[in-house]
N, C-alpha and C positions, 0 to 999 in steps of 0.2 A: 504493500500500500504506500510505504514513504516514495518510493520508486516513482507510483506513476503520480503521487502527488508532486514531487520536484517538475517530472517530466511537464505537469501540465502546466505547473509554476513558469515554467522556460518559456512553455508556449503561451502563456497567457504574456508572459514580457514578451514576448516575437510579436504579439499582435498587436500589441498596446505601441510597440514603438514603430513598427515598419509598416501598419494598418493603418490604424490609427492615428498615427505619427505622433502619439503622444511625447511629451517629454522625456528624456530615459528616466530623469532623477524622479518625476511623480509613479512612472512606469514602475521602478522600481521599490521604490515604498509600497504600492501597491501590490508587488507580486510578492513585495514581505507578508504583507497584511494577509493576502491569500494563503499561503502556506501555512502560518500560524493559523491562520482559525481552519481550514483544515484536518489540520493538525493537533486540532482540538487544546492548545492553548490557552490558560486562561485571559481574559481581555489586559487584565494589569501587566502580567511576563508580556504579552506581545511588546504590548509600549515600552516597557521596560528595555525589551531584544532589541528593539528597537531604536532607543536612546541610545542604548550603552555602545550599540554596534557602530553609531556614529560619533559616539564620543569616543571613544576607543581607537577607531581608523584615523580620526583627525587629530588626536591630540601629541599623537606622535610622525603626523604627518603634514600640516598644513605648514610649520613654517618652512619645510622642505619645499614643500611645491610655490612655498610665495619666494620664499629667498632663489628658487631657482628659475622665477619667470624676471626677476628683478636683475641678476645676472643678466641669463639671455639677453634683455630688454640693450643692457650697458653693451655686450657687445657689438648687437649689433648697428646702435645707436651711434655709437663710435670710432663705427670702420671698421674694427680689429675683425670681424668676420669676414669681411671682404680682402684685407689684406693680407688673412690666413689665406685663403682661396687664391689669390693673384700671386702670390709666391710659389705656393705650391703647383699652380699652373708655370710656373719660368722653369722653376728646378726640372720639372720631370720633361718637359720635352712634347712634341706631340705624339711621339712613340709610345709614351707611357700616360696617354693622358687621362685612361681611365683611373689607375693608379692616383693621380692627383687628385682626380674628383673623390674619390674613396675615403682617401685620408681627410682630405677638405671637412666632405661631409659625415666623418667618424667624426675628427676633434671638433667642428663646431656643435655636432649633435649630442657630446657628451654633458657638456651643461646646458641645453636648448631643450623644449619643446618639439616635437618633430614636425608641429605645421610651421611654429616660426621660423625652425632652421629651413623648412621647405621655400618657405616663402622669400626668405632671405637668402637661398643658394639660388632659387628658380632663376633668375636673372643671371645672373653667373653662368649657369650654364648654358642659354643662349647666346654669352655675349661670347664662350669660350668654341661652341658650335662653330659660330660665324666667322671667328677666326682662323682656326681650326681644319675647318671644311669638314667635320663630325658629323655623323649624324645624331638628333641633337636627341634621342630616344636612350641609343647609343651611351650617350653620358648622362643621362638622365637616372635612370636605371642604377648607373652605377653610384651618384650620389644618393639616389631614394635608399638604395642599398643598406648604406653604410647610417644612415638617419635611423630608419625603424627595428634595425640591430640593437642602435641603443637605447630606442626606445623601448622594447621587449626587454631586454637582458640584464641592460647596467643602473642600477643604483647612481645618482638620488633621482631619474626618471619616476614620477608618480606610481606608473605599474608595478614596475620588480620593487621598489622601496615598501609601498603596502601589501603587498603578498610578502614580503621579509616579514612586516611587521605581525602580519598573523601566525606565519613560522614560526616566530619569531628567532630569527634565524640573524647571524651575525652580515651586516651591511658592507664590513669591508670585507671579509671572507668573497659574499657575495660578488659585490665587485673585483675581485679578483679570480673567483673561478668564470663570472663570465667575460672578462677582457682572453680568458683562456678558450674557451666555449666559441666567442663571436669571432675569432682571427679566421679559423675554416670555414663558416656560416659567409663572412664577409669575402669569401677571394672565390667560392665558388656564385654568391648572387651576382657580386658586382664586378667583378674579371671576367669570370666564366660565360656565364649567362648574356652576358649582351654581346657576345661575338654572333650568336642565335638572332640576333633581332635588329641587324643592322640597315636590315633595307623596309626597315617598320618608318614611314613616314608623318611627322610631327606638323600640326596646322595650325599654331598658336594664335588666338586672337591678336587682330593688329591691333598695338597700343595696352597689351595687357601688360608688359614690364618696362613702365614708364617710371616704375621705384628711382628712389635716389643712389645716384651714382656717386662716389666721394672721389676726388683727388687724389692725387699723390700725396697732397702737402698735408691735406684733411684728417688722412688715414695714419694712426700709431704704426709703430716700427714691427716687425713681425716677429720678435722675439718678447716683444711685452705682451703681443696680442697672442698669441702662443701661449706663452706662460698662466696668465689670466685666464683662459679658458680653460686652463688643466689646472687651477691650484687645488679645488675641490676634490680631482681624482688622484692629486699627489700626497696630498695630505687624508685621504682614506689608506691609501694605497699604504702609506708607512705607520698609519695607525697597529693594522694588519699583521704588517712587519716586526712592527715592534711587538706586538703577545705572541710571536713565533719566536724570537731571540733574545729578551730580554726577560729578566725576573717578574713577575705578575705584581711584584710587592715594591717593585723598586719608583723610586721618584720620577724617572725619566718614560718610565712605561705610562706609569698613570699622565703625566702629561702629554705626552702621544696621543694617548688615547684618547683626553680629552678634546685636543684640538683637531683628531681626525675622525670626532664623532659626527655622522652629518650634518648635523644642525648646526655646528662650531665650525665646519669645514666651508659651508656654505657660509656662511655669515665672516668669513676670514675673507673669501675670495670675493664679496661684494666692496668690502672695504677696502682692498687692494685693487679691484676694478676702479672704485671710486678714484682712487689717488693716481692710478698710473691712466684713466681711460679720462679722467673728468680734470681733477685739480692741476697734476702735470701738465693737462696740454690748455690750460686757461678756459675750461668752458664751467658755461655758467650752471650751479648745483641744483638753485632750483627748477631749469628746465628740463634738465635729465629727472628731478623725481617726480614732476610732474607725468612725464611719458612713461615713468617705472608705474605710477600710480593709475593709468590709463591699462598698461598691460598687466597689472593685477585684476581689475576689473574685467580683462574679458576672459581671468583663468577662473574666473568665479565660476562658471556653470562647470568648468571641469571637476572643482573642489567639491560642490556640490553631487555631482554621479558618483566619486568618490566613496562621500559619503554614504550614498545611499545603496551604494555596493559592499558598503562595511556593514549597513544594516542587514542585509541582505543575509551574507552571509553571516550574522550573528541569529538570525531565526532558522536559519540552517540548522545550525550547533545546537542554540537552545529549546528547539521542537524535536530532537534527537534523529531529525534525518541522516545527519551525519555520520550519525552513530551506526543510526539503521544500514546507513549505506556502506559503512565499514563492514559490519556485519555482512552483508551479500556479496561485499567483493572479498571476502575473506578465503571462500573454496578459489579464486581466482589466480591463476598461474601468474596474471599479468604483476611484471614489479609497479610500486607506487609510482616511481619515474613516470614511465609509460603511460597508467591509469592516470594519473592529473595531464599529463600532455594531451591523451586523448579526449579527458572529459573538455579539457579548456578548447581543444580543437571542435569538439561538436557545439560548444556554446556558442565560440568565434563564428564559426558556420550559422549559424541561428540565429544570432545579434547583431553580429559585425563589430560593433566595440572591444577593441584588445582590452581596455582596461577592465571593463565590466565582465568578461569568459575570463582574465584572469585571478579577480576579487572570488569569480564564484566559485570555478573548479579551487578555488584554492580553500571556501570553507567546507564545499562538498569534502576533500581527501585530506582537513588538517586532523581530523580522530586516528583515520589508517596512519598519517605520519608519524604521529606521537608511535604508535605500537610498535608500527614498524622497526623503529631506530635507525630510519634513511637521513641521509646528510637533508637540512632543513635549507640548506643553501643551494645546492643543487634541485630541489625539488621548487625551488624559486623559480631558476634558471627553465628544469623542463616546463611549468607550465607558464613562464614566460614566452617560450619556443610554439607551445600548443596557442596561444593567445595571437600569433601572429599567423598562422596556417588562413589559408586559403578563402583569402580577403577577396569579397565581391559586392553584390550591389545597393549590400545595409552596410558599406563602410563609407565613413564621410573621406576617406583618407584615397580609395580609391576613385570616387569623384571627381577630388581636387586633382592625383594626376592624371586623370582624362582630359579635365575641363583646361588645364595649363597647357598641357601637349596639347590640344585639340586631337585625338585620336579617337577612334570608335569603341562602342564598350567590347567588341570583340576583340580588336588588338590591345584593351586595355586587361582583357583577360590575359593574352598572350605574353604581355611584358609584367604588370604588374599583378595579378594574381599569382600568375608561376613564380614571381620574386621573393615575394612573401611565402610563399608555400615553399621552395627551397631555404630560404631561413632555417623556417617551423622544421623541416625536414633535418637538417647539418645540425639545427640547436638541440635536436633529441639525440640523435648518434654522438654528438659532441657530447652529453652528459651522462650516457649510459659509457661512455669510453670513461670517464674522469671518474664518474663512481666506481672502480674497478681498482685503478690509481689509487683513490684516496682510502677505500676499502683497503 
């Protein structure tokens, strides 16, 4: 019975948001509410499941996702993304220029949002097309590549950060098995795969990347803007480091660890953004927090589905679906790995929201994890990987690269659904390899 009641749970959210085009974030309160009464709940736990699931998701998440749109916002406000991208287009050559586009849009997507990083590489990549003589699908591909990698996989991204937190699973660990995880994921979507699609032709509205272009003079130097967008992954990175080689008790550990906790990591690299992107080069503080304050604002409805994916999956847990559903996958051969890759793949397929298939596969299989005793960071990772599979016409994500390309929704299946769906594919065999390793 828990079975087909989640099942119809899914389905009453598939119709509520892609029918009905309801909101996801009421969508999803509501298919809390269904589940629990259901589920025979009494009215007070519902509300309660329900409070706590979103206090609970947000209180360890929301200054992540604001301090990381408020970064974003600085770079690319201030050039430094664009001058990551134009160097990195000198150095490699046209020989290697998917190569550039890759890394471009790896390091700018590791602190970014993936529509902002999109929208702020989109231009780029036409103007590097044009130059070039590329076909501009060709490099397209290979930046969207290296973007929704980290959007799925790496920490402080909203998805794998809140699926850590219900893990509750360590953040830098995380980020460090998936920088391991996404290196193969990214050389066969973004290398590989567009050599397949090079005679796919692009119809860009004329006049749609009429963004601002910076100067030479305008634009920071590429080793600051470099620096800035990595000090968040530097300072997890060696938080990490440091409870692998140092005494757990000693003074240096603990302050490591402080300053490479995410919320300390991100809040170090806004204020070193500030100084070296704002103060150093004389521009005025309250215009940049004006526009930081403008892109908080439109991360509000993200914050919000969030949320209400944390509720979600807390009347999962507290109506003991979870439980139950542990219980029926228990005679199951399949490892937990797999089982959250696949439930997050069938959600993905039904919603189209990665973040939403992976809030939920992840309250569905967090009771199997506990028993289990599988790494809680790698179970991040695989249903991060299932959260991104085989993106179609409920994603707003696939959309956007039709409607930029101007391409058909059949070549958008062809380039961009099989992109994502090679991810989701490399990010599972990547994690069932590293459990093995770490095992």
């Amino acid at each position: 019975m828990s079975l087909l009641i989640l099942i119809a749970g899914i389905l009453l959210l598939l119709i509520l948001i892609s029918v009905v085009k309801l909101n996801a974030f009421i969508s999803l309160i509501i298919a809390a509410c269904f589940v629990g009464i259901f589920k025979q709940m009494p009215f007070p736990d519902l509300i309660n499941s329900i409070q706590e699931g979103i206090g609970s998701t947000l209180g360890s998440l929301i200054l992540i996702i604001a301090f990381g749109v408020i970064l974003g916002n600085l770079l690319s406000d201030s050039g430094a993304a664009q001058r990551i991208s134009s160097v990195m287009i000198k150095s490699f050559g046209i020989q290697y220029i998917k190569w550039a586009m890759v890394i471009t849009g790896f390091s700018v997507g590791i602190s970014m949002f993936y529509n902002a990083g999109f929208i702020i590489l989109i231009p780029m990549v036409f103007a590097v097309a044009k130059s070039t003589k590329q076909p501009i699908i060709y490099l397209g591909i290979a930046m969207a590549s290296a973007l929704s990698i980290t959007h799925g996989f790496l920490p402080p991204h909203p998805g794998p950060t809140a699926i850590a937190v219900i893990f509750k699973a360590n953040i830098g660990k995380t980020l460090l098995y998936g920088l391991i995880v996404a290196l193969p994921a990214l050389f066969m979507a973004g290398i590989i795969f567009p050599e397949f699609i090079k005679k796919i032709n692009a119809f860009p509205p004329k006049g749609l990347f009429d963004s601002k272009t910076f100067t030479e003079s305008e634009m920071p130097s590429f080793a600051i803007s470099i620096v800035t967008a990595l000090v968040p992954v530097f300072l997890m990175a060696t938080a990490t480091f440091s409870e692998l080689i140092l005494p757990k008790k000693s003074a240096l550990c603990a302050v490591l660890l402080f300053i490479g906790n995410p919320l300390t990591s991100m809040l170090i690299a806004i204020l070193f953004a500030v100084f070296t992107l704002v103060i150093l080069r004389g521009r005025k503080m309250q215009d940049i927090m004006d526009k930081s304050g403008s892109a908080l604002s439109a991360a509000t409805m993200i914050i919000l589905i969030i949320a209400a994916g944390g509720a979600f999956k807390q009347v999962l847990i507290d109506s003991g679906i979870g439980t139950d559903l542990s219980t029926f996958f228990e005679q199951s051969s399949l490892s937990p790995l797999l089982l959250g890759w696949l439930i997050a793949t069938i959600i993905r397929i039904a919603l189209g929201s990665a973040t939403v298939a992976g809030l939920t596969a992840a309250g569905i299989v967090q009771p199997l994890v506990i028993a289990s005793g599988v790494s809680p960071e790698l179970m991040v990772l695989s249903i991060g990987a299932g959260s991104l599979m085989c993106s179609h016409v409920n994603d707003t994500g696939f959309w956007m690269f039709k409607e930029y390309f101007g391409i058909s929704v059949s070549d958008t299946f062809k380039t961009w659904t099989v992109m994502e769906t090679i991810i989701g594919v490399m990010g599972l065999i990547g994690v069932l390899l590293l459990n093995l390793w770490i095992k």
